[in-house]
N, C-alpha and C positions, 0 to 999 in steps of 0.2 A: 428534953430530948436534944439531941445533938440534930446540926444542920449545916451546909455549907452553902453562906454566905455571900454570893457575888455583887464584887464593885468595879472591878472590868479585868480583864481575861489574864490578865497576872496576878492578881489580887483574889483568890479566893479564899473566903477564910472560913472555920469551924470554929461554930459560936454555938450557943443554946439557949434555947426557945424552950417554953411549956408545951407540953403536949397539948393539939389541940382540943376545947371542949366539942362534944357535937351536941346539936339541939337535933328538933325535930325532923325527921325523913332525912335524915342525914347520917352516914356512916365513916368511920375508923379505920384508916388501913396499911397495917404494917407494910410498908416498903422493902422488897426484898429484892429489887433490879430496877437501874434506871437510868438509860441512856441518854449519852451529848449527844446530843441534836447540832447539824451545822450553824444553825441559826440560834443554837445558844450562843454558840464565839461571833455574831454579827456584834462585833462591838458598837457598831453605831445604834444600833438597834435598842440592845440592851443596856446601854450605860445611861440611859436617860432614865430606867427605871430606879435605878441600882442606890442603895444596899436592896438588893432583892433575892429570897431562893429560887432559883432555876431548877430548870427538869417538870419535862413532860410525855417522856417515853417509860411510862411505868409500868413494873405490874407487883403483887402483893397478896398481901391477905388480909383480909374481914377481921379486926380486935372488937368491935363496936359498932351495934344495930343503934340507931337513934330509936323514938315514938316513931311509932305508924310506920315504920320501913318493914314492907311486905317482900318476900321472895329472897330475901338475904338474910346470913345468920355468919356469925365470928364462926372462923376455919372456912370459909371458901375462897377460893384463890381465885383472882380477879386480876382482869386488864382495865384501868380505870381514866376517861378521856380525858383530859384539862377542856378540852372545849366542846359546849355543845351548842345543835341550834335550837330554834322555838319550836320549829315545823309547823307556825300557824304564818309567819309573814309574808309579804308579795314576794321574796325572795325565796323562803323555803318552799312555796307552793308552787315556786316554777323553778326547782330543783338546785337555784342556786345558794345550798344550806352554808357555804362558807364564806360568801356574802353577809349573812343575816348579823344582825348588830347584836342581836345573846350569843350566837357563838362569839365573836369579838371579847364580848366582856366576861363569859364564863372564864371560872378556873376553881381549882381543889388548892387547898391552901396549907402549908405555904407555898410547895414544887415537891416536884422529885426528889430533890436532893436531900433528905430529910428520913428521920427515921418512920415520920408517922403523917399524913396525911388526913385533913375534914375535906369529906366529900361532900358539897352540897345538895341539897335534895332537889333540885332538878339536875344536875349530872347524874344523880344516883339513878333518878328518872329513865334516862336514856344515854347514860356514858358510861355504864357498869357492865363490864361483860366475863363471863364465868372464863375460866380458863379452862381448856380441854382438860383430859388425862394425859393427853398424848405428847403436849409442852410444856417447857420446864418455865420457872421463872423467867430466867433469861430469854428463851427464844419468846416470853410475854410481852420482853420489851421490846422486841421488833415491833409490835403489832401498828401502833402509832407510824412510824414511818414507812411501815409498809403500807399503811390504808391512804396515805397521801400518794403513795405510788400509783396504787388501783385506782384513785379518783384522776388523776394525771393521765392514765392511759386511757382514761374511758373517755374524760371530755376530749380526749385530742383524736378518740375515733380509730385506736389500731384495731387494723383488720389480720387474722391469719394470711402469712405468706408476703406481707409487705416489710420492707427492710427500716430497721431502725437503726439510727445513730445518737451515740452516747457521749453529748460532752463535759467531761468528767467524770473519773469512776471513783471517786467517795465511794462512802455506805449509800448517798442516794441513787448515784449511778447504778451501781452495783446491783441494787434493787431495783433498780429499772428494766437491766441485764434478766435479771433472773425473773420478773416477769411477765417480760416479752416472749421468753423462750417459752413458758407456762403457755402463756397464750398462742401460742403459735406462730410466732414472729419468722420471717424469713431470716435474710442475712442481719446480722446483729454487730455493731462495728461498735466500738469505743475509743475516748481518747482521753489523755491526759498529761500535764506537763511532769508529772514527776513516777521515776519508773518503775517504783514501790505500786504503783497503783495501775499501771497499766497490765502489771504481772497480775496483781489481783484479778483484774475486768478479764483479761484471757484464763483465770484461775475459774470464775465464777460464771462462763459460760460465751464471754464473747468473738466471736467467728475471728474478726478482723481487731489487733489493737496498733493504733498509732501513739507517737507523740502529738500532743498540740499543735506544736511549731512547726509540723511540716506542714507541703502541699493537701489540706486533707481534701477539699473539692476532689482533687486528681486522686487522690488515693481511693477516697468512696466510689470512684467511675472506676477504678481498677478493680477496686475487690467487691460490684456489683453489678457489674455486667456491662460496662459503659453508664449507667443510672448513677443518680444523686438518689440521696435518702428519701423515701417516700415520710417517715414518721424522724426528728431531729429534737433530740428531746437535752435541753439546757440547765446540767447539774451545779453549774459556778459561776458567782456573783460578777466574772470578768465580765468587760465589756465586749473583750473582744473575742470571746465564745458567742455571743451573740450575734455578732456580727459574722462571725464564721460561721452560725448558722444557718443565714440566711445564702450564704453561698452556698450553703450545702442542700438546700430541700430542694426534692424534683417538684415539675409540675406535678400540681393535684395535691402534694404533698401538705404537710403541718408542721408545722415551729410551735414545740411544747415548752414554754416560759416557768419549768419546774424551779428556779433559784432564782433571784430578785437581784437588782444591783442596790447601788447606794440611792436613796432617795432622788437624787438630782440628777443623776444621770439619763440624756435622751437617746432613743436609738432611732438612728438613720434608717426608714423601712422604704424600699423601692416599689412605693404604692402602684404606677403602673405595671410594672413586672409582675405581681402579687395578682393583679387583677388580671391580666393579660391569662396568667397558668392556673388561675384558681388555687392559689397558696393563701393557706392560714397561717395567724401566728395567734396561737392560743395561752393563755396564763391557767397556771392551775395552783389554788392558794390552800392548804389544810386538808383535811378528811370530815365526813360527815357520816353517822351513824350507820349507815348501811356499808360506808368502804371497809368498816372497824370489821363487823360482821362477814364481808368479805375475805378480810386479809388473815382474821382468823382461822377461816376454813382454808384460805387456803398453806396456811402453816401446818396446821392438822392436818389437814390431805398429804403431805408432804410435797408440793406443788411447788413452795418455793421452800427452800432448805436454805437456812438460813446461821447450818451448822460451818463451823472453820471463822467467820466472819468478825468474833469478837476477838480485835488480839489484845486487850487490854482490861482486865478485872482489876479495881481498884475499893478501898475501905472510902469511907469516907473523909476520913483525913485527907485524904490524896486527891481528893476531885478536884484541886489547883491542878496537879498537875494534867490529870485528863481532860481540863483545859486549854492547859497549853501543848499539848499531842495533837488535839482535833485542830485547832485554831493555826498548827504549823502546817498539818495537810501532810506531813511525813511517813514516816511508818507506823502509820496504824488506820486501820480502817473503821470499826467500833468500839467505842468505850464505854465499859460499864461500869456504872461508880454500885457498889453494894453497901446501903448504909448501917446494915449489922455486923459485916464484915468483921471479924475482930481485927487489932491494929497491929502488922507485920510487927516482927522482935520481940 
């Protein structure tokens, strides 16, 4: 089978691999959509792995039931997790399932990027989830980033009618955008350095869109009534979105730490100010089974629509370059690499 091979963000190559064998409670699944992930282009990230296939926003179909796999059969179309957790350890049993060290080390093998995927049979266990009727492959492969969204909103405690603020509107932002508004979010503000993308965030639901670089403190008090952001949710690895977040959340409010910086980097928190207003600064890492099962319904319901979003289909050959689109942050908000795709010309 064909696959594409990443060795770091300009370099990705189409090589071939054997399909994989599957043994017991383990299943086959043709890959038929599978999105860049921002944190696939984290080059620091992923170059330590690297020659490695990437891709973890899948979805597919059933070619291969392994022994003993019960409730699956080849032809079912399926959103499939790369990671899952134990749900026995002190971490899953006090709900923090993306904590837990098997989610960590889960994965389907080799990635998304690939014609054909071995699910192992504890992902098959509790990471296989049926695809409605009502979504297509593509909108399958939202599901993954959108279930990091729903666990992001929930630890960080939005309520209906409280104002969010968006920094960055990527696809993660953008997902943020659309479900806050789902949930019943008041004033919904976004921001972003580049104006491809702030077009989008106002395209895809947001009340208020700035650039980065201005006054935003002053601007959120303008387009919220004189208030700062009750919920301040951080879609980009910058440090100084971070830092501009923490000017930006009102009392009582929360700083949602949705995108990581570089390992080494520290962030300055104004520990009495924080305690003084009762401000959180919350991190929110992955999805865990129940956010997958959320996010799904809420595609299906059509609650967050997730149609217009993909401006980039590519074969597999081409997932270099859907590489370097996500990783420029330019014009293009989702990419999906299709690894049947036949090859343009």
């Amino acid at each position: 089978m064909r696959v594409a091979m990443y060795y770091n963000n300009n370099d990705v190559r189409l090589e071939e691999m054997p399909v994989p064998a599957i043994g017991r409670g383990e299943i086959l699944v043709r890959v038929v959509a599978s999105g860049i992930c921002g944190s696939d282009v984290l080059e620091w990230y992923r170059i330590r792995k690297a020659p490695i296939v990437l891709g973890h926003e899948i979805a597919g179909e059933i070619v291969e039931v392994g022994e003993g796999v019960r409730g699956w059969r080849p032809g079912d179309r399926v959103f499939v997790s790369h990671h899952v957790p134990c749900n026995t350890c002190h971490y899953c049993l006090y709900g923090h399932h993306t904590a837990c060290e098997t989610l960590h080390t889960t994965n389907y093998y080799p990635g998304g990027f690939a014609e054909f995927i071995r699910v192992p049979a504890l992902n098959v266990d509790r990471g296989v989830f049926l695809l409605p009727d009502e979504l297509t492959f593509e909108q399958g492969a939202f599901i993954e980033p959108l279930a990091c969204v729903v666990r992001g909103q929930r630890v960080a405690g939005l309520q209906p009618g409280r104002c969010v603020l968006v920094l960055g509107s990527g696809i993660s932002g953008t997902l943020h955008i659309l479900l806050a508004r789902a949930l019943g979010a008041g004033r919904i503000i976004a921001t972003d350095v580049h104006d491809y993308r702030t077009g989008k965030a106002r395209e895809f639901g947001a009340d208020a869109v700035f650039r980065a670089d201005e006054d935003i403190p002053e601007r959120v008090r303008a387009a919220n009534g004189g208030r700062l952001a009750d919920l301040v949710v951080v879609c980009t690895g910058a440090l100084s979105a971070f830092l501009q977040a923490i000017q930006c959340v009102d009392r009582g409010g929360t700083v949602l730490s949705f995108a990581t910086t570089e390992p080494d980097v520290r962030l300055p928190v104004p520990i009495n100010e924080f305690w003084r207003n009762e401000i959180s600064l919350m991190p929110s890492y992955g999805n865990a089974p129940l956010d997958a099962v959320e996010a799904i319904e809420f595609l299906r319901a059509g609650r967050v629509s997730v149609d217009g979003m993909v401006t980039h289909r590519l074969g597999l050959e081409e997932t270099g370059l859907g590489f370097r689109l996500t990783a420029s942050a330019g014009e293009s908000l989702k990419v999906i690499v299709e690894p049947h795709r036949p090859p343009r010309g």
